[in-house]
N, CA, C and O atoms as CSV, one atom per row, in Angstrom:
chain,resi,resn,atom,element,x,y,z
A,1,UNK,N,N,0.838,-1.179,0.000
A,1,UNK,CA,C,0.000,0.000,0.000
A,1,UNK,C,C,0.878,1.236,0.000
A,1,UNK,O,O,2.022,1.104,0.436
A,2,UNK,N,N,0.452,2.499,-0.467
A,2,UNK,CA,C,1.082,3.610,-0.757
A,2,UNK,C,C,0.308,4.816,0.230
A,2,UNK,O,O,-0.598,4.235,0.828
A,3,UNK,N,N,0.330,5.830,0.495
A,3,UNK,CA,C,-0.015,6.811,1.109
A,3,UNK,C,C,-0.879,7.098,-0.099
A,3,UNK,O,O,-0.558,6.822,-1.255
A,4,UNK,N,N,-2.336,7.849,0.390
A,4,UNK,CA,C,-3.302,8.494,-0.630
A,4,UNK,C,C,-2.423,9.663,-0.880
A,4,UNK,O,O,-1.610,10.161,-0.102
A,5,UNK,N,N,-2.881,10.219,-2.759
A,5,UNK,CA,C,-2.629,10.792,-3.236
A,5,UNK,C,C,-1.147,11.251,-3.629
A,5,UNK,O,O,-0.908,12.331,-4.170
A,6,UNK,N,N,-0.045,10.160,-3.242
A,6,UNK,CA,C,1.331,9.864,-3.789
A,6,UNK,C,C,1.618,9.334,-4.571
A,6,UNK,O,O,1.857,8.131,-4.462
A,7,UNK,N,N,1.749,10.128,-5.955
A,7,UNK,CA,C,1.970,9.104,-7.126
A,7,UNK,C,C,2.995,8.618,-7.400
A,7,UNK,O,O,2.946,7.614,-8.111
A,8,UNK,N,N,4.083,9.031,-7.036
A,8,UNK,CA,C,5.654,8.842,-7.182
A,8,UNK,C,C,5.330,7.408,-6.404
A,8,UNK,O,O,5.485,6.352,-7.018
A,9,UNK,N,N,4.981,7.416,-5.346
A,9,UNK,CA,C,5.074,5.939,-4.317
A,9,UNK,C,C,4.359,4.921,-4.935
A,9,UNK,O,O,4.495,3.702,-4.831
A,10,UNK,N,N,3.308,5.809,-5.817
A,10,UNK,CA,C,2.226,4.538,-6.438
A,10,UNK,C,C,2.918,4.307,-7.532
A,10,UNK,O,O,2.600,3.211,-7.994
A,11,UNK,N,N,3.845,4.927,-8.253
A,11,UNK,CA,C,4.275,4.502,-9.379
A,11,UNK,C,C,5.451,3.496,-9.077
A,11,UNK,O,O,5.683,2.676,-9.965
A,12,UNK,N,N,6.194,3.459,-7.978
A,12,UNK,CA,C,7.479,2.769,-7.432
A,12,UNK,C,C,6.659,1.567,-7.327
A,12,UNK,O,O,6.820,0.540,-7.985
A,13,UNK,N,N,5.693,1.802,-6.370
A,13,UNK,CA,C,5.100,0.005,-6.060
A,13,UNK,C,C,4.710,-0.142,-7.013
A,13,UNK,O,O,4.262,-1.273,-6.825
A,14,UNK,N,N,4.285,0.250,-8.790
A,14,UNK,CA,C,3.434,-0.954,-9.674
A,14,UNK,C,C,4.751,-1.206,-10.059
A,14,UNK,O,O,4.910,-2.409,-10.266
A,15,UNK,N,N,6.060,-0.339,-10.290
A,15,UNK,CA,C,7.840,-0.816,-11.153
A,15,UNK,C,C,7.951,-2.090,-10.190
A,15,UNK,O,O,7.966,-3.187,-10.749
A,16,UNK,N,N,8.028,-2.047,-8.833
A,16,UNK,CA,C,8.633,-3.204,-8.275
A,16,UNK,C,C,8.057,-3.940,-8.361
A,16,UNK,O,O,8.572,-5.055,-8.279
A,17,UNK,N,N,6.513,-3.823,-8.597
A,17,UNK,CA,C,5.449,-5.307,-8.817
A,17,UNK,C,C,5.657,-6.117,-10.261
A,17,UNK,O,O,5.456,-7.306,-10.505
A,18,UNK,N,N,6.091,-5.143,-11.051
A,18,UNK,CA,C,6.629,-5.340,-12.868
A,18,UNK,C,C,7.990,-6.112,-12.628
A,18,UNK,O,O,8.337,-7.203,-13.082
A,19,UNK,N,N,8.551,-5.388,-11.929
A,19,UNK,CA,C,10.027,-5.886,-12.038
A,19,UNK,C,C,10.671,-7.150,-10.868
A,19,UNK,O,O,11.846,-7.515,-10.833
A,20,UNK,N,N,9.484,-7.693,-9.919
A,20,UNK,CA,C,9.837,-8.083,-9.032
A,20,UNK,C,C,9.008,-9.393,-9.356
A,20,UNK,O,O,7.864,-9.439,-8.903
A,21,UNK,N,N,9.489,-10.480,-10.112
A,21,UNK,CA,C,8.850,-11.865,-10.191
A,21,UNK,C,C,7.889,-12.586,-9.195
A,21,UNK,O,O,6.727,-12.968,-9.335
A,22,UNK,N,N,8.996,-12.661,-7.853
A,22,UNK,CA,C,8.599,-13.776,-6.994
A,22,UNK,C,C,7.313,-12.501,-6.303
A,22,UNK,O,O,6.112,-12.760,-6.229
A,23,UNK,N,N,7.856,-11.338,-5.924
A,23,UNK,CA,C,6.621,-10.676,-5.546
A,23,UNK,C,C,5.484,-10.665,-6.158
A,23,UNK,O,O,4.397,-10.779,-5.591
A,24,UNK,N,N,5.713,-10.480,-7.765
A,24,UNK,CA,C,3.952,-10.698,-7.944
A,24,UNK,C,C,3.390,-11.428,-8.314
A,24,UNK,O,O,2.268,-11.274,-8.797
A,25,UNK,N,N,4.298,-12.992,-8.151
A,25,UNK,CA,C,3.727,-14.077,-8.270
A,25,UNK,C,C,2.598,-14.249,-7.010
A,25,UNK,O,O,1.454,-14.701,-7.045
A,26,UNK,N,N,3.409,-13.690,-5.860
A,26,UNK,CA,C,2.647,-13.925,-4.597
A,26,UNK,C,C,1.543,-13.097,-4.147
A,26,UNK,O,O,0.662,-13.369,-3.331
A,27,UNK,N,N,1.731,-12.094,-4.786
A,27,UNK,CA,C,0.612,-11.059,-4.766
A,27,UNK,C,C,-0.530,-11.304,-5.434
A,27,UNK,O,O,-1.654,-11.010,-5.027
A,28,UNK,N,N,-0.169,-12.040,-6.838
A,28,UNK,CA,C,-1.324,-12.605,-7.666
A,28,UNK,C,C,-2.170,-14.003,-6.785
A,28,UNK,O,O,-3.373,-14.137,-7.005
A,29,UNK,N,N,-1.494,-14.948,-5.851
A,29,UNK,CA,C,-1.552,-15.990,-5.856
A,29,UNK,C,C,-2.605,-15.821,-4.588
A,29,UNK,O,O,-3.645,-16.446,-4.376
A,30,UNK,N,N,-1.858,-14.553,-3.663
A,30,UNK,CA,C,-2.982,-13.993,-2.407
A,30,UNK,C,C,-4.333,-13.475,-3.238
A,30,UNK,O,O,-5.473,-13.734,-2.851
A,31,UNK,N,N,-4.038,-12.720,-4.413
A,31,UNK,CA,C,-4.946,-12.225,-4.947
A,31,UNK,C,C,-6.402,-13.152,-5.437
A,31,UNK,O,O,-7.558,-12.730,-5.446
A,32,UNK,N,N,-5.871,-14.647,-5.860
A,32,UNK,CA,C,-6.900,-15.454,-5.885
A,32,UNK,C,C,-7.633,-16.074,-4.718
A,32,UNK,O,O,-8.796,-16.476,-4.751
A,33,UNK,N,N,-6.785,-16.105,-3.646
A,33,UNK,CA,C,-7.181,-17.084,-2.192
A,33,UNK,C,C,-8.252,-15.898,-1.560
A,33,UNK,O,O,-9.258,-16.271,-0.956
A,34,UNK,N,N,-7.979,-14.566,-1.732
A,34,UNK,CA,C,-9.102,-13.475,-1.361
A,34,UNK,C,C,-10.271,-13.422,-1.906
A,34,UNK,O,O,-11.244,-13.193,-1.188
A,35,UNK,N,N,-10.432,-13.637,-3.387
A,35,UNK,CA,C,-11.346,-13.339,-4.454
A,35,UNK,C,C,-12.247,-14.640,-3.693
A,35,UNK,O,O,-13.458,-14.662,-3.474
A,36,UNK,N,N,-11.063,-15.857,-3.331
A,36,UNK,CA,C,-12.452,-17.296,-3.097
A,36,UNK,C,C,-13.007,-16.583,-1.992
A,36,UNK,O,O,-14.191,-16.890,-2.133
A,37,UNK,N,N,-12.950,-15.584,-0.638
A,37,UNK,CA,C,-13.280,-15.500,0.196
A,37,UNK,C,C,-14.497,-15.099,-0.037
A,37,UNK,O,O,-15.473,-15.304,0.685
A,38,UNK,N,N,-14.460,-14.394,-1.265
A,38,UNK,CA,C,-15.919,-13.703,-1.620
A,38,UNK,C,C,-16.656,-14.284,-2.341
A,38,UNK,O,O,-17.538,-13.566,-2.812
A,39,UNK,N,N,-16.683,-15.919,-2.813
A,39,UNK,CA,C,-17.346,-16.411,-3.464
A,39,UNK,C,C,-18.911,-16.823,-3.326
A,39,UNK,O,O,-19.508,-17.347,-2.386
A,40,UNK,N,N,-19.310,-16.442,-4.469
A,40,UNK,CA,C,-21.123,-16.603,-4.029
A,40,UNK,C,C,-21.213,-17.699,-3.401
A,40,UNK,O,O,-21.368,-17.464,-2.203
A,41,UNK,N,N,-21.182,-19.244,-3.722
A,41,UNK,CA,C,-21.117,-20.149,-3.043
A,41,UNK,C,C,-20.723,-19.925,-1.295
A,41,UNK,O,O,-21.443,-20.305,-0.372
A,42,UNK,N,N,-19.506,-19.272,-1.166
A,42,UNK,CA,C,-19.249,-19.461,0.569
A,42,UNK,C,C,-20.291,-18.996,0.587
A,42,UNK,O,O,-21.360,-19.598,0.681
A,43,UNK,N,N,-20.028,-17.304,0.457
A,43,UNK,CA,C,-21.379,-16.243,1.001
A,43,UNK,C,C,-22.886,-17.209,1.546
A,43,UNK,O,O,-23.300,-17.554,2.653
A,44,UNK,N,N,-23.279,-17.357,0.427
A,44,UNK,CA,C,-24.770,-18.443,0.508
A,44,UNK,C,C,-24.706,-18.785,1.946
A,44,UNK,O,O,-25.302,-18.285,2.900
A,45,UNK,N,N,-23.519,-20.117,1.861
A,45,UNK,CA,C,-23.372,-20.777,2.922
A,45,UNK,C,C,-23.484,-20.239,4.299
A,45,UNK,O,O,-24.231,-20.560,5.223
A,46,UNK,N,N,-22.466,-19.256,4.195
A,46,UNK,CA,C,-22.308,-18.372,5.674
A,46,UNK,C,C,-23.732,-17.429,6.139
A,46,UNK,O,O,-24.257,-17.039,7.182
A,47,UNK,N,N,-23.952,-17.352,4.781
A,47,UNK,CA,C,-25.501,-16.665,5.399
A,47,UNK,C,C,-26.306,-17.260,5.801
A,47,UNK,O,O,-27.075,-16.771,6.629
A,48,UNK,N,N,-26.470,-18.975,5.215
A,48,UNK,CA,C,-27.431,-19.625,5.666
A,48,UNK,C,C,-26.865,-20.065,7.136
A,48,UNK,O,O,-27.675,-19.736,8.003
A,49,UNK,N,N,-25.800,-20.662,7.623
A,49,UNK,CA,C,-25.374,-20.744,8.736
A,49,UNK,C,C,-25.831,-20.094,9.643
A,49,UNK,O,O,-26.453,-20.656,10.544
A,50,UNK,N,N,-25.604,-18.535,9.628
A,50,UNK,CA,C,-26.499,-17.301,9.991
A,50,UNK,C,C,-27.734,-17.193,10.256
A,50,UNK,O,O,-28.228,-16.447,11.101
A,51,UNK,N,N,-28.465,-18.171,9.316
A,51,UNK,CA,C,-29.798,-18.169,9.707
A,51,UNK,C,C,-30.513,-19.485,10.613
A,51,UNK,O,O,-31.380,-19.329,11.473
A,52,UNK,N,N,-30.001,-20.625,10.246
A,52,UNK,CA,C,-29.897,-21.318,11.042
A,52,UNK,C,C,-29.227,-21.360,12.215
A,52,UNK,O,O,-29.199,-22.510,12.653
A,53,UNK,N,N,-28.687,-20.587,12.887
A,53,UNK,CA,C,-28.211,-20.275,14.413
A,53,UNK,C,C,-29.375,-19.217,14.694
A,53,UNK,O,O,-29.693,-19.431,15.864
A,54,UNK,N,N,-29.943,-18.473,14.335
A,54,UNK,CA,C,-30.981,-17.166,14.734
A,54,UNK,C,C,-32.390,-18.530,14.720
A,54,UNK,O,O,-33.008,-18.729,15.766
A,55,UNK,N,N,-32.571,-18.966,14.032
A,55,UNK,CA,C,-34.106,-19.751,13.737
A,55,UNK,C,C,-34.070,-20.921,14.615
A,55,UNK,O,O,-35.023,-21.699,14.645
């Protein structure tokens, strides 16, 4: 993460994300394990869980 409204800092972190392999392999790889967190499927689930503990 960069400070709001620093572009110099925002432009350094996307060069080192370009230029830095193993980093944005891992950044991409967190980037998918987050996206599942939000998957309609869990969601459903956790909501119904949710409702079945209240009912």
């Amino acid at each position: 993460l960069v400070p709001v409204g620093d572009e110099k800092a925002l432009g350094n972190a996307i060069l080192r994300v370009l230029n830095e392999g193993k980093l944005r392999k891992r950044l991409a790889q967190q980037g998918r394990k987050r996206a599942r967190d939000f998957a309609l499927k869990k969601k459903v689930r956790e909501y119904e869980e949710v409702l079945d503990r209240k009912l």
